[in-house]
N, C-alpha and C positions, 0 to 999 in steps of 0.2 A: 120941580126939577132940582132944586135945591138941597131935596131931600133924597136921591138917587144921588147927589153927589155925595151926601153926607155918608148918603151909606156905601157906596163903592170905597168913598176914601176911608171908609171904616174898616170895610171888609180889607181891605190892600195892609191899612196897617196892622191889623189881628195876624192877616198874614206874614207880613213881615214882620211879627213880635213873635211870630210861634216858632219863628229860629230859638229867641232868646231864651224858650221855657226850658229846664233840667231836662238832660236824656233818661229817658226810661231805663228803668235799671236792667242792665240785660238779664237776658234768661239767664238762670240758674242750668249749666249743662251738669245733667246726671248724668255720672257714666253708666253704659247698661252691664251687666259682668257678661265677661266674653261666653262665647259659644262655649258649651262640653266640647274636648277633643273629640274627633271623628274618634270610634272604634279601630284598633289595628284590624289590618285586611285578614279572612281569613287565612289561617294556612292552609296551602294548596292540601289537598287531600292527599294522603301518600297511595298509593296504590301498590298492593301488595302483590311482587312478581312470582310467578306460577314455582314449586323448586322443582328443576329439570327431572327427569325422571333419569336412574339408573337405566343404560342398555347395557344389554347381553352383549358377551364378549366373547371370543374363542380367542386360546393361545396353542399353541402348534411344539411339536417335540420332534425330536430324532429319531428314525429305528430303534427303539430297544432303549428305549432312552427316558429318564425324568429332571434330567438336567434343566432349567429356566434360561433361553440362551437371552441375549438383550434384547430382543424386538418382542421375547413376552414378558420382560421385565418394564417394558416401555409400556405393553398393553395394557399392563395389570397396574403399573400405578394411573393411566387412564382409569381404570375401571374405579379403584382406590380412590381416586381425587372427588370421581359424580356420589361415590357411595360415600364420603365423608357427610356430602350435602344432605343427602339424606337418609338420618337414623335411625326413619323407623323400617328399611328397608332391609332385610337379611338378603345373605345370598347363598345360592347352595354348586358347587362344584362341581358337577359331571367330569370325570376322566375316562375316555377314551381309547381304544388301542385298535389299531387294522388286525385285518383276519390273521396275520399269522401267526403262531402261537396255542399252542392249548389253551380251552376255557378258563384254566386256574391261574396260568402264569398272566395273561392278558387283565382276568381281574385285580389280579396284586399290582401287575405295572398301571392302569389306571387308576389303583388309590396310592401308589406313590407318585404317581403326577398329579392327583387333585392335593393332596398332603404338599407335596412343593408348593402349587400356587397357594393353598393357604399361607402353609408357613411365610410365605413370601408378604401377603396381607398383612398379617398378622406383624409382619416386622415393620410395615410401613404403619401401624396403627389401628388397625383396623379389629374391632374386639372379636376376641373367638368364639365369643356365644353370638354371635352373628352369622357364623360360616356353616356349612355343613356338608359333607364331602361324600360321594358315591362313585363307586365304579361300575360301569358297565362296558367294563371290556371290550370285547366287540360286539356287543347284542344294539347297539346302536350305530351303525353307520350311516357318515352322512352322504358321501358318494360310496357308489355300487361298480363294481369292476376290479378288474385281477391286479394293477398294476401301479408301481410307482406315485403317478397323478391320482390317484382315489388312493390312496395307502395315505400318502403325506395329509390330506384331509379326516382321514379317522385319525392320528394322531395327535388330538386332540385334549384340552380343556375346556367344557363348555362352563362359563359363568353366568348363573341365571339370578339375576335381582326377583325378591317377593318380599309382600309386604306381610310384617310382622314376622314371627317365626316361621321357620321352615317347617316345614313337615317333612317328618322322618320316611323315607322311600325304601320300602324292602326288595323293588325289582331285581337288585344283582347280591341280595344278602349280603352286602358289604359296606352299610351303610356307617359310619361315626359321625358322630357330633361333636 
């Protein structure tokens, strides 16, 4: 028995001597090198918006007339503004005139009303070798009837957008470029 005391009291003091031993030397902390920054997010993908297409326009005249009154000076810088957008887009003039009139005179006042709204483009910016101007007098109407309400409708400008050059029209022989 003696000898279970010796060694309990052994054991007890080893134990309370292993307070007294030097602290282990702490670990050594390695720093780790930080993470790579995340990559920037992509950029959102731009998505390229369609360019509006040029529409056809008509602009309207007086009797007897090539004067640009304001609401086709309004038309026509509409027209002007979508045709800025896009250049590769020519457009060509159609002038118009109701049945009264001999065939000669009604051609000549259809290419001085398509010559106004050019020239009129043309002041707003619009380049000349873009444009292309034909009359067809009255061989084109677009209401049918004797009277005032179909007259003021063939009085007309028609502005027709096409892509790339125009193609030269010899329907009323009075075609320029």
């Amino acid at each position: 028995m003696r000898s279970i005391l010796v060694l309990s009291t052994g054991l007890l003091f080893g134990v309370a001597c292993s307070h007294a031993q030097p602290a282990p030397a702490p670990a050594q902390v390695v720093a780790e090198p930080a993470p790579p920054p995340a990559p920037p997010p992509a950029p959102e993908p731009v998505v390229a918006r369609p360019v509006p297409e040029v529409v056809p326009a008509s602009v309207y005249f007086d009797y007897d007339a090539s004067e640009l009154s304001e609401g086709t000076r309004v038309t026509l810088q509409s027209f002007f503004d979508q045709a800025r957008q896009r250049p590769d887009q020519d457009v060509r003039i159609e002038g118009n005139c109701d049945e009264r009139g001999t065939r000669e005179y009604n051609l000549a006042l259809g290419q001085r009303r398509a010559d106004a709204a050019r020239k009129y483009l043309e002041n707003l910016g619009m380049e000349s070798a873009r444009i292309s101007t034909v009359s067809y007098g009255n061989e084109r109407p677009r209401a049918t009837g004797h009277d005032e309400a179909a007259w003021r409708q063939n009085r007309r400008d028609d502005l027709i957008p096409s892509p790339g050059k125009v193609a030269v029209s010899s329907s009323a022989d009075q075609t320029t470029r």
